[in-house]
Backbone bond lengths (Angstrom), bond angles and torsions (degrees), N, CA, C in turn:
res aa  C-N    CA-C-N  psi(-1)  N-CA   C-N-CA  omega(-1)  CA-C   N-CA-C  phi
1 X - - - 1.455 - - 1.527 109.30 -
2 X 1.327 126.56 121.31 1.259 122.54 163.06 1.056 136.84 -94.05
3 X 1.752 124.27 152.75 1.817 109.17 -150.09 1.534 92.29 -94.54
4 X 0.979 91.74 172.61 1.646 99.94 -164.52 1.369 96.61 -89.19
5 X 1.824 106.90 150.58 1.497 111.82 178.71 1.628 114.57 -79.61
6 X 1.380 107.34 160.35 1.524 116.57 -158.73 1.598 93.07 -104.25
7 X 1.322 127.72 128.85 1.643 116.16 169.72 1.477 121.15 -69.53
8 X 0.790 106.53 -164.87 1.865 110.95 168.60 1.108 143.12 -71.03
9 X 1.666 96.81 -35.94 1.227 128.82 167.29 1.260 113.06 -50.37
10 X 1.360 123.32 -76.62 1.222 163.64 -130.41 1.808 83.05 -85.60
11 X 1.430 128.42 -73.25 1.091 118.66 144.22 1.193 150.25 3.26
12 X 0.985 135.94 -53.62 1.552 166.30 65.40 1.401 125.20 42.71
13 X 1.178 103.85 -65.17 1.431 138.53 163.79 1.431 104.17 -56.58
14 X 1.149 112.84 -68.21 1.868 112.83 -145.40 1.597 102.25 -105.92
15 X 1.163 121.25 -3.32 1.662 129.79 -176.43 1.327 124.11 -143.19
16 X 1.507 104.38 38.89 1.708 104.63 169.06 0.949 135.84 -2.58
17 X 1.889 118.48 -82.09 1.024 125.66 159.60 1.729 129.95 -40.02
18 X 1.185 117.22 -27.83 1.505 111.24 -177.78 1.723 113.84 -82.38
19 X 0.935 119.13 -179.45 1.537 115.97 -176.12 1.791 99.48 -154.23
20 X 1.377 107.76 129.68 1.012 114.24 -162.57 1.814 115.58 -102.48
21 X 0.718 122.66 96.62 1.620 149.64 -155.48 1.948 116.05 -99.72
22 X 0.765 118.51 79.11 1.652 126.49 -178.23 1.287 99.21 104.49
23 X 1.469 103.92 -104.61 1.345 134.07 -152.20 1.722 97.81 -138.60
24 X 1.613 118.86 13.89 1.165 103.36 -174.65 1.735 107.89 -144.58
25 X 1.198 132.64 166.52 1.166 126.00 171.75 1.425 110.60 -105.20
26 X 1.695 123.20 134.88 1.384 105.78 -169.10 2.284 91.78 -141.95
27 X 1.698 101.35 158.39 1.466 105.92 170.81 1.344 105.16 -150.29
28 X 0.984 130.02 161.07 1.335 150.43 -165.48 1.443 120.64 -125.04
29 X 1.121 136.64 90.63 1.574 156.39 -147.41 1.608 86.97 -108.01
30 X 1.484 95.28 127.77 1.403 101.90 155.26 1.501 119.07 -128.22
31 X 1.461 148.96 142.20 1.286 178.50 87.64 1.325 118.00 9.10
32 X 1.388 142.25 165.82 1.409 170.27 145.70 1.493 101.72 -64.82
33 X 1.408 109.12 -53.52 1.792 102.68 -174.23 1.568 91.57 -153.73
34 X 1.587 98.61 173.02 1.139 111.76 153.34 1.347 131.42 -47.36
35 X 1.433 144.31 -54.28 1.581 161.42 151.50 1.833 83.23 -21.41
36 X 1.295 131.08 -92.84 1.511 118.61 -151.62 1.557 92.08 -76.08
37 X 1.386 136.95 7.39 1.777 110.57 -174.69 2.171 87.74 -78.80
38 X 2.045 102.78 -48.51 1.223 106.35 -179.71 1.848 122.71 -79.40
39 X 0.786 119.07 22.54 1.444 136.17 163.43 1.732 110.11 -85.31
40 X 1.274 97.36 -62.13 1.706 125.36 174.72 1.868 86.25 -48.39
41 X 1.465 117.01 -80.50 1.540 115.79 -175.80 1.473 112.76 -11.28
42 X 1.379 94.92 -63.05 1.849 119.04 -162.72 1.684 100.03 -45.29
43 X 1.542 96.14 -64.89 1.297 74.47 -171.69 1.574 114.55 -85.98
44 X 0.953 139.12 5.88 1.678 132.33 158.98 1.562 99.88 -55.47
45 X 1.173 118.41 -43.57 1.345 116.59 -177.06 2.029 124.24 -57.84
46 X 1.479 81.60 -44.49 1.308 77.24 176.98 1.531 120.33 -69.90
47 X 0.970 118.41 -43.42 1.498 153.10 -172.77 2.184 79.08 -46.30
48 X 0.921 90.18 -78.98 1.947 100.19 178.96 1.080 120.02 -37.02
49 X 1.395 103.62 -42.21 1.944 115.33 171.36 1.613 108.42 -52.77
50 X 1.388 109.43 -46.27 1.218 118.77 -146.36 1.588 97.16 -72.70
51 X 1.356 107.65 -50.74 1.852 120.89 173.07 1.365 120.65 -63.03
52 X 1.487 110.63 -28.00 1.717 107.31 -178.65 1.230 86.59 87.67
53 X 1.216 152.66 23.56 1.299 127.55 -156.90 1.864 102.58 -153.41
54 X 1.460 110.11 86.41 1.510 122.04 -178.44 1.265 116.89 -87.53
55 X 2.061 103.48 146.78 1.124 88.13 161.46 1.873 118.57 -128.25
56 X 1.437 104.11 -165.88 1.581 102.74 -177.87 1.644 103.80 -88.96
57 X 1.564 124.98 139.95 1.720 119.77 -159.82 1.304 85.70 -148.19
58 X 1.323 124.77 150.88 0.542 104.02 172.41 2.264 90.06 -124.54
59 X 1.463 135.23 179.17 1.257 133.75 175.54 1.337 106.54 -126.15
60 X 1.379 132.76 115.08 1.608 139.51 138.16 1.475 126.96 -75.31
61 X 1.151 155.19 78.23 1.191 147.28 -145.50 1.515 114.93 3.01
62 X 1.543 130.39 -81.93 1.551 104.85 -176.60 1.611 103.96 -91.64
63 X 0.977 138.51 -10.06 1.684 138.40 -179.91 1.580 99.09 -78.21
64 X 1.794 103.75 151.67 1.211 104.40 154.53 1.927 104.62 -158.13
65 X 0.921 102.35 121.74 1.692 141.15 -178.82 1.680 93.62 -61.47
66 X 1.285 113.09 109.12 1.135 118.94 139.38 1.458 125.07 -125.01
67 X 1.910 100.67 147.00 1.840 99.51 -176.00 1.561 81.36 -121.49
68 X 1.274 105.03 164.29 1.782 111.66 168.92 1.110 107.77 -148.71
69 X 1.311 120.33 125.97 1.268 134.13 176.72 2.003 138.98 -145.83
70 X 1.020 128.87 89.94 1.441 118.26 -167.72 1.109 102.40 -51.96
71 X 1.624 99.52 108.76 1.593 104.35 170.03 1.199 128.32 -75.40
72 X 1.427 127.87 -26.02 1.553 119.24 170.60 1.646 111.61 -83.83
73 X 1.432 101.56 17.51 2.072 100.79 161.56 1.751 108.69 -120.26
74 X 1.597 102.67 -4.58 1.149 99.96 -177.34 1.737 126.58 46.21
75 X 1.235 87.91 29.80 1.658 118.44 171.20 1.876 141.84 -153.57
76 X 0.964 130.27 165.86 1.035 125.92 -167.32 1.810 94.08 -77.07
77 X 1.900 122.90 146.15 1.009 127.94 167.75 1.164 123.74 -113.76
78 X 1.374 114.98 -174.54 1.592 111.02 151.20 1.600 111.20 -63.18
79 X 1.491 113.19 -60.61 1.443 95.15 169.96 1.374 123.03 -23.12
80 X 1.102 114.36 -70.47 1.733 114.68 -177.45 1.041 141.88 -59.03
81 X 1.876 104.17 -23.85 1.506 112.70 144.36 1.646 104.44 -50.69
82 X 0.934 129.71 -75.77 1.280 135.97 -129.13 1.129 92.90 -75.09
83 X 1.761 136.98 -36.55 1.624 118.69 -175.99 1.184 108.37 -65.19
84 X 1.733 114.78 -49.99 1.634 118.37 164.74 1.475 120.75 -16.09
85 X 1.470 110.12 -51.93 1.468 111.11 -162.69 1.485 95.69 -104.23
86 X 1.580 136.53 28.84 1.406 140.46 162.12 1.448 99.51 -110.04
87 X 1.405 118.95 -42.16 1.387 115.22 -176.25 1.696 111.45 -78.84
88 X 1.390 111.48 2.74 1.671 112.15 179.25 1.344 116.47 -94.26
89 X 1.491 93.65 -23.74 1.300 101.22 168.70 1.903 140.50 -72.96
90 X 1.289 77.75 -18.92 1.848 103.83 167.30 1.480 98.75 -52.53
């Protein structure tokens, strides 16, 4: 079953902070150091485990780059709302 795509709006709406870029939603976290940028990782990670639902990050010592995107819809989802708004909560 695939989750249904999220518009722009709606986007907009429900994820302030993120900025929505192609086909993907992406934010940029910054840290004190490296130790809490990859602490922060850890648990994004788990959090991802838990949904089945990964994304592409990228790590600079205290920054860390996340984009999210369902790649086999080649669009933004509910999934991706919803990790968005699990990882905001960190």
């Amino acid at each position: 079953m695939k989750a249904r795509i999220i518009s722009t709006e709606e986007i907009s709406e429900k994820l302030i902070s993120w900025k929505l870029k192609d086909n993907s939603i992406e934010k940029t976290f910054q840290f004190v150091d490296f130790k809490t940028a990859f602490d922060f990782m850890t648990k994004v990670a788990m959090i991802c485990d838990k949904m089945n639902h990964h994304p592409t990050w990228t790590n600079t010592y205290n920054k860390v780059h996340i984009s999210l995107e369902t790649h086999d819809q080649n669009a933004v989802t509910e999934l991706d709302l919803q990790l968005a708004q699990e990882i905001d909560l960190l």
